[in-house]
Every structure is written in C-alpha cells, then in structure tokens.
N, C-alpha and C positions, 0 to 999 in steps of 0.2 A: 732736109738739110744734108749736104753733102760732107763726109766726112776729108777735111783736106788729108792727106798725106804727107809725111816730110822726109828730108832728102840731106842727107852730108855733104860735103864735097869736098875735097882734100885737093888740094892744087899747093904748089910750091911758090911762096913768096917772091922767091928767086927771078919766077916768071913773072914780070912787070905788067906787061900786055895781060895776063891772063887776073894778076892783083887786083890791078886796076877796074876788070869787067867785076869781078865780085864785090871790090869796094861801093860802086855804083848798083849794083843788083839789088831789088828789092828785095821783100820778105819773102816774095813767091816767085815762081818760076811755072807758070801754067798753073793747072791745080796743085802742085806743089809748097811746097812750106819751106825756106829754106832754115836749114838749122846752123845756127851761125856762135860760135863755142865763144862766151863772153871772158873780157877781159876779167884776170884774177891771180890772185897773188899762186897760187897753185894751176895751170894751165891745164897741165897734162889730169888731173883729174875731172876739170871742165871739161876739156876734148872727150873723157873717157865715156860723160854722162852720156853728153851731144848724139855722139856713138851709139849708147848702147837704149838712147834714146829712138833712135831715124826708125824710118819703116826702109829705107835704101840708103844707101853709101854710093859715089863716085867717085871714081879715080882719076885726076886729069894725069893722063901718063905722058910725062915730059922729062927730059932727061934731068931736069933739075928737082923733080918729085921723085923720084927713082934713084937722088943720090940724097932724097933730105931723109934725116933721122927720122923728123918729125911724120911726114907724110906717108913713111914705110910703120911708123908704129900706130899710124891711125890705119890705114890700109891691116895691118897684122891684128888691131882689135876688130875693127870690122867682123874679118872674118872670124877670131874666137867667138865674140858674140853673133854669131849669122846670120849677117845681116847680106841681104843679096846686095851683092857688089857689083859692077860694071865700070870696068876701065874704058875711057875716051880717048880720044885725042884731042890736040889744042884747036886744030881746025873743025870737031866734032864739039867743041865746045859753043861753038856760035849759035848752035841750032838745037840746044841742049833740053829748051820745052817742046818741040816737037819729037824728042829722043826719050825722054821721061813720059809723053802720052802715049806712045809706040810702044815702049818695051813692058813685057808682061813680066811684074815680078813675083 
C-alpha cells in the first residue's frame, strides 16, 4: 500500500482564475493529498494545524499572495514548522502534479 502524501497550497483568493482551479480540485493532485484548511469559527488555527500537518507546502506567488496577510502568514508558519516549501507561479500552476512528482522533497 502506498503511503499518500500531502501538500498545502496557499494561493490568494484575490486571484479568481487561480480560486476557482482549487475550488474545483479534487482531494488529490497525482499521488498527492490535498490539504484543504476547513471551514470554522477560529481559521487561522485551522490553517495552523493544515500546516503543521502537510509533508510540503506551496506557494502560488502572485502578486495578490504577496500582498495577502493571510498567505504570507501561512507561507511564515510553513517555514517555522519546516515544512519544505516551493514557490510557483500561476502559469506553473497548471501543471502542478507533474511538479509535485518531479520535485524531490
């Protein structure tokens, strides 16, 4: 049995085209697991678990993720809890399971 893996991904709401691909995203992303921080009256400790939960983090780096609060303090726990991180881009996003079986973390 194969152990899945799972994977954060921090993208900014901001970016509509990019919302939208996650809204529709399933669970998984290749052998990937996606981790997806549930609705709750407290967020940011959700997000925190999510976090410190993943075996990897992603950063979609877009200029509206790079001015959200939110995305720079999941990006900022990430790395406290060290979690191997890799920033993308939104054109690098398309192709995000062949980038996730690729990269050695």
């Amino acid at each position: 049995m194969t152990v899945r893996r799972s994977v954060f991904i921090a993208h900014a709401r901001a970016d509509r085209d990019i919302a939208a691909f996650f809204d529709d995203l399933g669970p998984t992303v290749g052998e990937w697991s996606v981790i997806r921080v549930p609705v709750s009256e407290d967020w940011w400790t959700s997000a925190q678990k999510c976090i410190h939960a993943c075996d990897a983090f992603v950063f979609v780096d877009t200029e509206a993720a790079r001015i959200s609060r939110w995305c720079l303090q999941e990006l900022a726990a990430a790395e406290a809890a060290r979690r191997p991180v890799r920033r993308i881009t939104r054109e690098e996003l398309w192709t995000l399971a062949d980038m996730l079986a690729r990269w050695s973390w």
